[in-house]
MARVEX-50843 format. One record per atom (N, C-alpha, C, O): residue number from 1; residue in three letters; x negated, y negated, z. Coordinates in Angstrom, 2 decimals, padded with zeros to 5 digits, always signed. Each point is the difference from the previous one (the first is absolute). Last residue first. Layout:
REM MARVEX-50843
<atom resi="NUM" resn="ALA" px="X" py="Y" pz="Z"/>
...
//
This chain:
REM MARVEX-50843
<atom resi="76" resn="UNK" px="+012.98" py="-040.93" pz="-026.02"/>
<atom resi="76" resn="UNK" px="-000.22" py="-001.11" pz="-000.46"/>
<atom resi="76" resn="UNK" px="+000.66" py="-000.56" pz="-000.55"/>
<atom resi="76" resn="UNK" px="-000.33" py="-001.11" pz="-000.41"/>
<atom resi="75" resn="UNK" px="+001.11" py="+005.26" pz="+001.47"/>
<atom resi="75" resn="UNK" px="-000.02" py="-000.58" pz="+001.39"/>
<atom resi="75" resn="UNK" px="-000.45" py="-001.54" pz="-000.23"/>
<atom resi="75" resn="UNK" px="+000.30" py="-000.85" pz="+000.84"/>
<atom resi="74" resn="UNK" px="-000.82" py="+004.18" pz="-004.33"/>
<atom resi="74" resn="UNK" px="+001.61" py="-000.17" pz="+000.44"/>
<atom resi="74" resn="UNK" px="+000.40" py="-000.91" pz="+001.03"/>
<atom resi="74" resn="UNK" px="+001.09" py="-000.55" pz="+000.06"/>
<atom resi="73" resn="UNK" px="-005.85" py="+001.44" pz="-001.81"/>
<atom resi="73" resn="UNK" px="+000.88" py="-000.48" pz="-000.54"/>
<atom resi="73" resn="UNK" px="+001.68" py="-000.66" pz="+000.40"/>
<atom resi="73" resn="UNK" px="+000.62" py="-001.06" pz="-000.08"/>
<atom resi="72" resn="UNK" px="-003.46" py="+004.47" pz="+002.18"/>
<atom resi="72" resn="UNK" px="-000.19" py="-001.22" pz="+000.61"/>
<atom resi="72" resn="UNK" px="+000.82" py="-000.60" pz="-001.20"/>
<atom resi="72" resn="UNK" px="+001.19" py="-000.11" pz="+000.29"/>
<atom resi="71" resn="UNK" px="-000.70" py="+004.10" pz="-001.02"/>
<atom resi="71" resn="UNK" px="+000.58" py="-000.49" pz="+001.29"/>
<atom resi="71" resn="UNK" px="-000.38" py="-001.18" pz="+000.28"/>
<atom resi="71" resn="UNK" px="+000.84" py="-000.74" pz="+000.51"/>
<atom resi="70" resn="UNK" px="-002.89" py="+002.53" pz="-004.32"/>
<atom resi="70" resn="UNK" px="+001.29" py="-000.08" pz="-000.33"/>
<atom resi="70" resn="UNK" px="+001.12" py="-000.59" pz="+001.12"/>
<atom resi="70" resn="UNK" px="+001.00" py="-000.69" pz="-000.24"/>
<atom resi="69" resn="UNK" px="-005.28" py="+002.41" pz="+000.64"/>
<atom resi="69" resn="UNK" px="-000.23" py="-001.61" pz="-000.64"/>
<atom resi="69" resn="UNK" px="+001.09" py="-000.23" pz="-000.29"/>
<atom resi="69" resn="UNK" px="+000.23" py="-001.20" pz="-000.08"/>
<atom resi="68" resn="UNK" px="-000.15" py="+005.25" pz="+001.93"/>
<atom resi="68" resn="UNK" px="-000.84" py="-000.88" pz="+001.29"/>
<atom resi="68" resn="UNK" px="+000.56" py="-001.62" pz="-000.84"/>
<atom resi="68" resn="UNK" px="+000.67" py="-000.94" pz="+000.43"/>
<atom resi="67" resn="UNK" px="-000.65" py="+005.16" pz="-003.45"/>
<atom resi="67" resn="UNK" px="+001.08" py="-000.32" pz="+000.73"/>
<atom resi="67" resn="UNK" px="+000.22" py="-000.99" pz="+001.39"/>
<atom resi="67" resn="UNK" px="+001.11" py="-000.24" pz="+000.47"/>
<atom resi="66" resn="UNK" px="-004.29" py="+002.16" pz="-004.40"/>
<atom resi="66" resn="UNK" px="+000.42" py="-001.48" pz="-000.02"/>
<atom resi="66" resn="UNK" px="+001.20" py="-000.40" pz="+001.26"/>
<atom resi="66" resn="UNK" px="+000.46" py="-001.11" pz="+000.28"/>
<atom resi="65" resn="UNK" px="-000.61" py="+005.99" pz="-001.90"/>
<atom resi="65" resn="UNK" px="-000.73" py="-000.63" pz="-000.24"/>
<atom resi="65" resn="UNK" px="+000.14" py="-001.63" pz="-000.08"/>
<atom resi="65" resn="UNK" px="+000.88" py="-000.50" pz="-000.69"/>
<atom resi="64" resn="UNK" px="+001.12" py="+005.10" pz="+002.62"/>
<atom resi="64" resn="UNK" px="+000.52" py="-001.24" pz="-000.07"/>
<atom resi="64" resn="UNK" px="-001.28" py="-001.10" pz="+000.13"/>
<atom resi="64" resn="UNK" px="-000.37" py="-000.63" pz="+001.00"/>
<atom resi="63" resn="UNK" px="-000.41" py="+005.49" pz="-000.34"/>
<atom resi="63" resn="UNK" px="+000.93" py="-000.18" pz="-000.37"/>
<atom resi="63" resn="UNK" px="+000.84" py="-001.53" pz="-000.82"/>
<atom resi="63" resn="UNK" px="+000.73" py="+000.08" pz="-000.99"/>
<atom resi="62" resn="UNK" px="-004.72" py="+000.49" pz="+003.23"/>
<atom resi="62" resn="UNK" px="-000.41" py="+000.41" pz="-000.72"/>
<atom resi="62" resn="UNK" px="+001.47" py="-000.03" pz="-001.08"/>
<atom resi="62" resn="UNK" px="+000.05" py="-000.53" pz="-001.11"/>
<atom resi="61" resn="UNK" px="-000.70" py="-000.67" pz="+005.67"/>
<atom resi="61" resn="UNK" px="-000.06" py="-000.82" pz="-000.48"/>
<atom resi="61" resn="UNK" px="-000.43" py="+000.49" pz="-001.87"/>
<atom resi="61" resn="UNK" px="-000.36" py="-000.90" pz="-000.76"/>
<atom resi="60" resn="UNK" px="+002.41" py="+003.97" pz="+003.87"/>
<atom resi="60" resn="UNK" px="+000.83" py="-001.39" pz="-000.34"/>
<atom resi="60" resn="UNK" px="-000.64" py="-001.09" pz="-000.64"/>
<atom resi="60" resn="UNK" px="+000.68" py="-000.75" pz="-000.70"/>
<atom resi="59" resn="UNK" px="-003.12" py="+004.48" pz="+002.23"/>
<atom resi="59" resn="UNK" px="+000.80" py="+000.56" pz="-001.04"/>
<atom resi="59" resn="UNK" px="+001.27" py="-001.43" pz="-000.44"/>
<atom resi="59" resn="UNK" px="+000.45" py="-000.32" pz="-001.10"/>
<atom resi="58" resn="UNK" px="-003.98" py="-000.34" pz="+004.52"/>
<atom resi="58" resn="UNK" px="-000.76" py="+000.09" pz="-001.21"/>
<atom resi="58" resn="UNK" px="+001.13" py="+000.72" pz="-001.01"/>
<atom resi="58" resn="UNK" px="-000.25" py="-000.17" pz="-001.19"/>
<atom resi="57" resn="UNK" px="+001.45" py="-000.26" pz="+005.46"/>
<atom resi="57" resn="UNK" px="+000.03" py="-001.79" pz="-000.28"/>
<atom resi="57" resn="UNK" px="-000.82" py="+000.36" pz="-001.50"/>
<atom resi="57" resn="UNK" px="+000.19" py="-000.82" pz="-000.90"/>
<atom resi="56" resn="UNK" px="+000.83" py="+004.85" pz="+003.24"/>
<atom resi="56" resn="UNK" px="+001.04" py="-000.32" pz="-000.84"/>
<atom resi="56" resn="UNK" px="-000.24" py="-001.45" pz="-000.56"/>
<atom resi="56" resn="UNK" px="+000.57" py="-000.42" pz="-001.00"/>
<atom resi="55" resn="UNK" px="-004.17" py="+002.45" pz="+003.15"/>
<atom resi="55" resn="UNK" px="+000.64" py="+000.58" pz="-001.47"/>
<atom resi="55" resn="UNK" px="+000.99" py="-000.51" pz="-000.53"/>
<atom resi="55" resn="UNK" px="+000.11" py="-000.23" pz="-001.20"/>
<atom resi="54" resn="UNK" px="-001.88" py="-001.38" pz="+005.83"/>
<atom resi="54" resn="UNK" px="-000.72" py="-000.43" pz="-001.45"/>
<atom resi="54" resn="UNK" px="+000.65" py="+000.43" pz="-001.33"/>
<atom resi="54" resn="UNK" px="+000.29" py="-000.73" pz="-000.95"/>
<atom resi="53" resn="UNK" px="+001.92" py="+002.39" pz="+004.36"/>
<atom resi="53" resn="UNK" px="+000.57" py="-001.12" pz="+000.24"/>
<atom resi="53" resn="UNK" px="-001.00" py="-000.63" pz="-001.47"/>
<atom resi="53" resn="UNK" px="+000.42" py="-000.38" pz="-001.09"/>
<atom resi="52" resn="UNK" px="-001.87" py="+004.58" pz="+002.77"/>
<atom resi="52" resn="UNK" px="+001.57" py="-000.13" pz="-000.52"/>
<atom resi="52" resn="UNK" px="+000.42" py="-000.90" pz="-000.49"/>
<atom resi="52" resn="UNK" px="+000.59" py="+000.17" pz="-001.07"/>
<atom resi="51" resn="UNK" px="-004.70" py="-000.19" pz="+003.34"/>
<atom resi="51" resn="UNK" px="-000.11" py="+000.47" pz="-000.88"/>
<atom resi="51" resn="UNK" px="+001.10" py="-000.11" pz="-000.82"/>
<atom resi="51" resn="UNK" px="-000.04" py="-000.66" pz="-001.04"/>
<atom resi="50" resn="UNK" px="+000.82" py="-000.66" pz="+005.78"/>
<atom resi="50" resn="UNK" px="-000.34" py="-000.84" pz="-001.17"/>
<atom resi="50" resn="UNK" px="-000.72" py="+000.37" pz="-001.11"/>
<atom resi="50" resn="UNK" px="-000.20" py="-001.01" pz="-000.67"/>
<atom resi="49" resn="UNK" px="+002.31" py="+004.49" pz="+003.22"/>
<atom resi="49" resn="UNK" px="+001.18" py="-000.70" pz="+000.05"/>
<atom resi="49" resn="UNK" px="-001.46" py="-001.32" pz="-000.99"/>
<atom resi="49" resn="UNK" px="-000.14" py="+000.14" pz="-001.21"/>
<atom resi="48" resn="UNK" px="-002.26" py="+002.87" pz="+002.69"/>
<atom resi="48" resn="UNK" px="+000.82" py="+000.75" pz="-000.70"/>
<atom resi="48" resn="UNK" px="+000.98" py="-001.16" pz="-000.75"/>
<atom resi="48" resn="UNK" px="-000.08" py="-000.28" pz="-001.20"/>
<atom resi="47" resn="UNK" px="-002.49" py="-000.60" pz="+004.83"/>
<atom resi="47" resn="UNK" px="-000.89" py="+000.02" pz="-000.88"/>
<atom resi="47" resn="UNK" px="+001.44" py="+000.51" pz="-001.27"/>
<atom resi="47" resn="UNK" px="+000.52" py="-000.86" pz="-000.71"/>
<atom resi="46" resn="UNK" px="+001.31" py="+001.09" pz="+004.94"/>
<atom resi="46" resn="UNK" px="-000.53" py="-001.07" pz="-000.83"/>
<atom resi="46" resn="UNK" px="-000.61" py="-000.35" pz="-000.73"/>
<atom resi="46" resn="UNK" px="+000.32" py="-001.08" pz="-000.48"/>
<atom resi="45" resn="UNK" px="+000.10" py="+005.60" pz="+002.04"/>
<atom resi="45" resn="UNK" px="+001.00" py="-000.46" pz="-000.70"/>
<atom resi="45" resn="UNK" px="-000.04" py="-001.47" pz="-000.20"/>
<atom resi="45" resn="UNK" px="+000.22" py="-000.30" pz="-001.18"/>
<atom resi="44" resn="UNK" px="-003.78" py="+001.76" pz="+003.73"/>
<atom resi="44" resn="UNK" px="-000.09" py="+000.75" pz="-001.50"/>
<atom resi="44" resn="UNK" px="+001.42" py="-000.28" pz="-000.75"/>
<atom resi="44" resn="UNK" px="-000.07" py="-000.23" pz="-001.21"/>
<atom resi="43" resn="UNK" px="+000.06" py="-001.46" pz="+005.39"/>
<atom resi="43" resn="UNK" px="-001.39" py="-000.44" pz="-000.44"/>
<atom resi="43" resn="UNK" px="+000.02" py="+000.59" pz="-001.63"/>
<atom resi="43" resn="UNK" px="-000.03" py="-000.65" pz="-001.04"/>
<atom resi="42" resn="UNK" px="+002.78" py="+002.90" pz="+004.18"/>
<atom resi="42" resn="UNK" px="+000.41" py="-001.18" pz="-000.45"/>
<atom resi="42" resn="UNK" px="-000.83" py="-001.15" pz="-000.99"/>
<atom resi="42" resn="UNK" px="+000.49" py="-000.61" pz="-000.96"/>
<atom resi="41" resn="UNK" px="-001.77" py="+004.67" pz="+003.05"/>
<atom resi="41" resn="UNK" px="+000.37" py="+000.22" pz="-001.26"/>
<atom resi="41" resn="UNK" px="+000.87" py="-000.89" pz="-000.38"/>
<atom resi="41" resn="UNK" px="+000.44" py="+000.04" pz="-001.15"/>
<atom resi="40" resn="UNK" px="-003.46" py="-000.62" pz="+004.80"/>
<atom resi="40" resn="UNK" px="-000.30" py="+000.58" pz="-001.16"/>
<atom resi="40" resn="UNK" px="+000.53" py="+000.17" pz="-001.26"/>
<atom resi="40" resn="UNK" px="-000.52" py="-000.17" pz="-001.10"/>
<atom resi="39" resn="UNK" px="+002.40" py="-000.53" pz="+005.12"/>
<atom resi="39" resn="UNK" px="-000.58" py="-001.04" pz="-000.40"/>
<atom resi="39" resn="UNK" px="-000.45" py="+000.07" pz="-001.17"/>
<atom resi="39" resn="UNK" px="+000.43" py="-000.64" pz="-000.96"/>
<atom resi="38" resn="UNK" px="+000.80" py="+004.56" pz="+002.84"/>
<atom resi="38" resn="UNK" px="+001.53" py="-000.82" pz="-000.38"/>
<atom resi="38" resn="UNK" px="-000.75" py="-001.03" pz="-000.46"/>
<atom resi="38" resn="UNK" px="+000.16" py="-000.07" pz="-001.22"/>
<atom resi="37" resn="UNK" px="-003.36" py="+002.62" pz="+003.51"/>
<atom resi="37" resn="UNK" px="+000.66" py="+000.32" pz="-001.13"/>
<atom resi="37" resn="UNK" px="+000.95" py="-000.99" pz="-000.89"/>
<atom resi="37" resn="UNK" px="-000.24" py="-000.55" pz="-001.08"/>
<atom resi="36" resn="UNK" px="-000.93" py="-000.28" pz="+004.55"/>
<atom resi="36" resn="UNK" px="-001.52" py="-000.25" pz="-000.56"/>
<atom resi="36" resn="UNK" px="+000.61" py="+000.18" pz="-000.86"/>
<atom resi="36" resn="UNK" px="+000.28" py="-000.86" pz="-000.83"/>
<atom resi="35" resn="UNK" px="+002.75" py="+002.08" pz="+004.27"/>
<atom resi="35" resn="UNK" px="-000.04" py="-001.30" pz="+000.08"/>
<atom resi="35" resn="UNK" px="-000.59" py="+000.03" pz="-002.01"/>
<atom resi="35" resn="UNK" px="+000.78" py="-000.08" pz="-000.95"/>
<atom resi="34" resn="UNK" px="-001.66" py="+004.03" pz="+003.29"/>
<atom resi="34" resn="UNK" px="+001.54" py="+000.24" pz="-001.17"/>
<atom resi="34" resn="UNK" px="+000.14" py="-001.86" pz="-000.49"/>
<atom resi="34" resn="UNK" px="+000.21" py="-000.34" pz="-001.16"/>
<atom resi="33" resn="UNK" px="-003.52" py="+001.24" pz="+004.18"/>
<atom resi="33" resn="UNK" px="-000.55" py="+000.40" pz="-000.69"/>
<atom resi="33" resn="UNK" px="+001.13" py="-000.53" pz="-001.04"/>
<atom resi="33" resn="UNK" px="-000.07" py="-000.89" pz="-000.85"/>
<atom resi="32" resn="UNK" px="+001.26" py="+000.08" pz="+004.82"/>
<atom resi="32" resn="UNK" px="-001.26" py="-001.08" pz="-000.58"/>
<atom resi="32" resn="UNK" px="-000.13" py="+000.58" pz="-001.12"/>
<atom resi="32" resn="UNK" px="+000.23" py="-000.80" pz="-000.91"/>
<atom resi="31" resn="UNK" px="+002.12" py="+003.87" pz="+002.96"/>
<atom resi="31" resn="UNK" px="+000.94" py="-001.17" pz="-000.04"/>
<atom resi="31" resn="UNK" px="-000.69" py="-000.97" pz="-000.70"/>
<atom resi="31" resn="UNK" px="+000.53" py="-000.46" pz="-001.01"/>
<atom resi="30" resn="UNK" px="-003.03" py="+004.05" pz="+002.64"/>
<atom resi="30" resn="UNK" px="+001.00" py="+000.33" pz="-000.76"/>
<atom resi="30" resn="UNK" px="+000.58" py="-001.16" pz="-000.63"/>
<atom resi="30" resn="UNK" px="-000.31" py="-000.23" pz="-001.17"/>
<atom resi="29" resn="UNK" px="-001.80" py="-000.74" pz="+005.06"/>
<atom resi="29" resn="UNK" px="-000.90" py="+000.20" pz="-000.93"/>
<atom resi="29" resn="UNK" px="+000.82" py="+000.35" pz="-001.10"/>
<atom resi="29" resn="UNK" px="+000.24" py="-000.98" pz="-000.71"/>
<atom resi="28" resn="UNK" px="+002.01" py="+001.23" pz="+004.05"/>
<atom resi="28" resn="UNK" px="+000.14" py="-001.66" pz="+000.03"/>
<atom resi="28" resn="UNK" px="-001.32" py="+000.22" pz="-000.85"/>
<atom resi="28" resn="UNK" px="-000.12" py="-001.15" pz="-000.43"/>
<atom resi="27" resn="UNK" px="+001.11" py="+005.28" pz="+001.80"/>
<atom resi="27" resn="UNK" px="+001.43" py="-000.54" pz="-000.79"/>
<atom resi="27" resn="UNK" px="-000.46" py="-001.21" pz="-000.10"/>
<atom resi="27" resn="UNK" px="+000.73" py="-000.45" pz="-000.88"/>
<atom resi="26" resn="UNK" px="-003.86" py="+002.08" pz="+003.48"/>
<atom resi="26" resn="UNK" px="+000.12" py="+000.99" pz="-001.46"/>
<atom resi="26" resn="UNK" px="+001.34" py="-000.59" pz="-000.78"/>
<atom resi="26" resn="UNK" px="+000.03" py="-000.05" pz="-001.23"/>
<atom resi="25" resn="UNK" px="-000.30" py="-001.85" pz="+005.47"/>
<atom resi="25" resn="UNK" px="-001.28" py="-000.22" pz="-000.60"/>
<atom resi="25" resn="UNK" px="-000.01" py="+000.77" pz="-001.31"/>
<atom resi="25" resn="UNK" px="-000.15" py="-000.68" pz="-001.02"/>
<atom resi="24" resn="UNK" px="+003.62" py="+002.52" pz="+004.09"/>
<atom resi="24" resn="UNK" px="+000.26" py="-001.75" pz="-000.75"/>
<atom resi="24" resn="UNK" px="-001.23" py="-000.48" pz="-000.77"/>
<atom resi="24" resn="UNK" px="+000.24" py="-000.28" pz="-001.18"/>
<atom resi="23" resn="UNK" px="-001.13" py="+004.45" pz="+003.52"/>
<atom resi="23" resn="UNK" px="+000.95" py="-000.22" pz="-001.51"/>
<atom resi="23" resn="UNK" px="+000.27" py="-001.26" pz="-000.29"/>
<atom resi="23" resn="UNK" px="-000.32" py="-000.58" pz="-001.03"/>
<atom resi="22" resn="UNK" px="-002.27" py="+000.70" pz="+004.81"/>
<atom resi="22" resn="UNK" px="-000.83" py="+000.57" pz="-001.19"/>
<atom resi="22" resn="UNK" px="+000.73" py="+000.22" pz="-001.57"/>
<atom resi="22" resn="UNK" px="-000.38" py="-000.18" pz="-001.16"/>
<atom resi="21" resn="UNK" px="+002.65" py="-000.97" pz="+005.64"/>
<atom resi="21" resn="UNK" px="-001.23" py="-001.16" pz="-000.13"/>
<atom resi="21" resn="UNK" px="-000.52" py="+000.69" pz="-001.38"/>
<atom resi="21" resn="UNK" px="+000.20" py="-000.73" pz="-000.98"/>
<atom resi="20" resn="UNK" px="+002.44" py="+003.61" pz="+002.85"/>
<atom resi="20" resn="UNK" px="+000.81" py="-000.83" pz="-000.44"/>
<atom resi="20" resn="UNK" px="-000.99" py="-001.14" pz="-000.95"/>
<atom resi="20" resn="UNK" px="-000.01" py="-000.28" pz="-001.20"/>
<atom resi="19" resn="UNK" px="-001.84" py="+003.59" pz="+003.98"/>
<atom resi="19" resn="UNK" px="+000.04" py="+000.58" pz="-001.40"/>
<atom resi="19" resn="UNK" px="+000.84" py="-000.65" pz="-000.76"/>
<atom resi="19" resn="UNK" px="+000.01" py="+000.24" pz="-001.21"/>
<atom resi="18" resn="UNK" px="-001.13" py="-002.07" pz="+005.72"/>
<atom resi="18" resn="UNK" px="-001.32" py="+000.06" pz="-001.11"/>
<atom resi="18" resn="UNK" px="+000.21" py="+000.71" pz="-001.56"/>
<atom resi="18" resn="UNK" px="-000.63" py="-000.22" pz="-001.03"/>
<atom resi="17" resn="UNK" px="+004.25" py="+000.25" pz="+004.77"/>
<atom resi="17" resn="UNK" px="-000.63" py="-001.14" pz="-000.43"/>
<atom resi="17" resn="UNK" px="-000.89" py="+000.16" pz="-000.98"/>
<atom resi="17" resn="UNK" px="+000.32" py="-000.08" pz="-001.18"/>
<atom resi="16" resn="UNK" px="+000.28" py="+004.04" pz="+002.95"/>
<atom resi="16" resn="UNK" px="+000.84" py="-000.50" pz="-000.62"/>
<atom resi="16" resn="UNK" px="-000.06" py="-001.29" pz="-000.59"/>
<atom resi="16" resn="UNK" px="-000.16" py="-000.09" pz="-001.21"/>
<atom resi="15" resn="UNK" px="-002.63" py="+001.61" pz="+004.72"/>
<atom resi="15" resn="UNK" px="-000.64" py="+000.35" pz="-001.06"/>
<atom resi="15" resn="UNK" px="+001.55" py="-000.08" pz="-001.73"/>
<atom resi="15" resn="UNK" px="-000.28" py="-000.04" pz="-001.20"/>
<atom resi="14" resn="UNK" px="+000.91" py="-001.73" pz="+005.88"/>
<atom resi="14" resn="UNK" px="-001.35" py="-000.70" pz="-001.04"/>
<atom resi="14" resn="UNK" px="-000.48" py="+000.67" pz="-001.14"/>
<atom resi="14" resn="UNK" px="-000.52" py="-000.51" pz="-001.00"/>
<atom resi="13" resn="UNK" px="+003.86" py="+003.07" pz="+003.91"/>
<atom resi="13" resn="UNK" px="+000.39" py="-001.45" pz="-000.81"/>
<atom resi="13" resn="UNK" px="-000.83" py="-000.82" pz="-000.83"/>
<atom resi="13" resn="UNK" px="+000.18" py="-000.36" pz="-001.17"/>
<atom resi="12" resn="UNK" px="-002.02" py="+003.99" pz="+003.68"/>
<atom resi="12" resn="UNK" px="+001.16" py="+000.37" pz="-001.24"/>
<atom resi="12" resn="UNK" px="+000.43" py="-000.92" pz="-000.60"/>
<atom resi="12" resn="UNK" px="-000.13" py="-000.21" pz="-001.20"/>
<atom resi="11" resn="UNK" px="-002.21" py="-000.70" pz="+005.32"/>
<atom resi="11" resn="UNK" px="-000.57" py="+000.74" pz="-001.23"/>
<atom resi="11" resn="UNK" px="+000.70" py="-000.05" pz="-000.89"/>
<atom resi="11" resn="UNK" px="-000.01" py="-000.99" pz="-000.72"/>
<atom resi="10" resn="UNK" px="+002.30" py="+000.75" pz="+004.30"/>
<atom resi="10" resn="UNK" px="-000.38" py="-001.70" pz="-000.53"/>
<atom resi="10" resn="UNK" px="-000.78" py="+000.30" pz="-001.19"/>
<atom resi="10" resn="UNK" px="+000.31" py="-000.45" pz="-001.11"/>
<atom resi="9" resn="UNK" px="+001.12" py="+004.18" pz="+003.19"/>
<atom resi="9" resn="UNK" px="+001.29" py="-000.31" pz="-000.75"/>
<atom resi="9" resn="UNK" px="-000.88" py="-001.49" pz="-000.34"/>
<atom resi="9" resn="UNK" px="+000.15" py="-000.47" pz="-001.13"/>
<atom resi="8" resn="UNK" px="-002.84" py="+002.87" pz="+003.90"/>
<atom resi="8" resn="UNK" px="+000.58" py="+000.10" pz="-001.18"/>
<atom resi="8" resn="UNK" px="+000.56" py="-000.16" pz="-001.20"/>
<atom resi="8" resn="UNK" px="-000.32" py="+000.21" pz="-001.17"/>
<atom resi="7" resn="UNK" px="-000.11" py="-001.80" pz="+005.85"/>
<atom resi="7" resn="UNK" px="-001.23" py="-000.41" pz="-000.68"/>
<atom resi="7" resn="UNK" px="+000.14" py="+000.72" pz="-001.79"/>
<atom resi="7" resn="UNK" px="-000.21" py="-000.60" pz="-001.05"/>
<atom resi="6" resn="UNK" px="+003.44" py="+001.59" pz="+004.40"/>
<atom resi="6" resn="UNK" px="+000.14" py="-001.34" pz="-000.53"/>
<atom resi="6" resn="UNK" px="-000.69" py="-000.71" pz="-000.43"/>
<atom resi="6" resn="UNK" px="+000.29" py="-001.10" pz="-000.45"/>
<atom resi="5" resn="UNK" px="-000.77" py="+005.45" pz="+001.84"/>
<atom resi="5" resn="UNK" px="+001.17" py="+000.33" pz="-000.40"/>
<atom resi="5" resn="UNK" px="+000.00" py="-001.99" pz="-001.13"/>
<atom resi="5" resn="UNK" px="+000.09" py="-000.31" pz="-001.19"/>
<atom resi="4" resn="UNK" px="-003.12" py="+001.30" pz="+004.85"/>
<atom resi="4" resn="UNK" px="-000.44" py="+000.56" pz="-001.19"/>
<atom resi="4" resn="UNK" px="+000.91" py="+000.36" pz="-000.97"/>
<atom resi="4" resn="UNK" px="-000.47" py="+000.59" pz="-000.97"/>
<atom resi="3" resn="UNK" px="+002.05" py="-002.23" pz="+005.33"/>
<atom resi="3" resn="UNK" px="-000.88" py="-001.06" pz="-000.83"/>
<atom resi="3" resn="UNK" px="-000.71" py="+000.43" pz="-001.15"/>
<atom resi="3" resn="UNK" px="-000.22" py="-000.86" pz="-000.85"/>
<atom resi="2" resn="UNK" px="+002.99" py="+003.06" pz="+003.79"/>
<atom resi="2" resn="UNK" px="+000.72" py="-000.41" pz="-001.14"/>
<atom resi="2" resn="UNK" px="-000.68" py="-001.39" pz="-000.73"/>
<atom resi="2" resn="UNK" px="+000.35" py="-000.80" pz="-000.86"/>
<atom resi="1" resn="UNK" px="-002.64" py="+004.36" pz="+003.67"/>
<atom resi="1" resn="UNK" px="+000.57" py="+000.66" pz="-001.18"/>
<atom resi="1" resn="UNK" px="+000.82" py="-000.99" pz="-000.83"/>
<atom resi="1" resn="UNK" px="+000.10" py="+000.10" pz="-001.23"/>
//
């Protein structure tokens, strides 16, 4: 009796284990996924950030015509 008692309870445990084993796996997929994500949208905010960066080098250089030839000058 107290061996079917302790064959049991080992059951149980493994079968615990295994439902532990199975969430972490669902959370560590999750995690990759949310990972992809984040990458993703970092990826898309850099794109972002040197679009930005082109505009403003094209609104400055538009702004302040001659203004490059004017620096080297100075430096000469």
């Amino acid at each position: 009796m107290t061996e079917t008692k302790r064959t049991a309870a080992i059951n149980e445990q493994t079968v615990c284990d295994r439902k532990r084993t199975l969430q972490t796996g669902a959370l560590t997929v999750t995690l990759g996924k949310l990972t992809v994500t984040l990458s993703g949208l970092t990826m898309t905010l850099g794109k972002l950030t040197v679009t930005l960066s082109k505009l403003t080098m094209t609104l400055v250089r538009r702004k302040i015509p001659g203004g490059l030839s004017f620096c080297q000058e100075v430096q000469e």
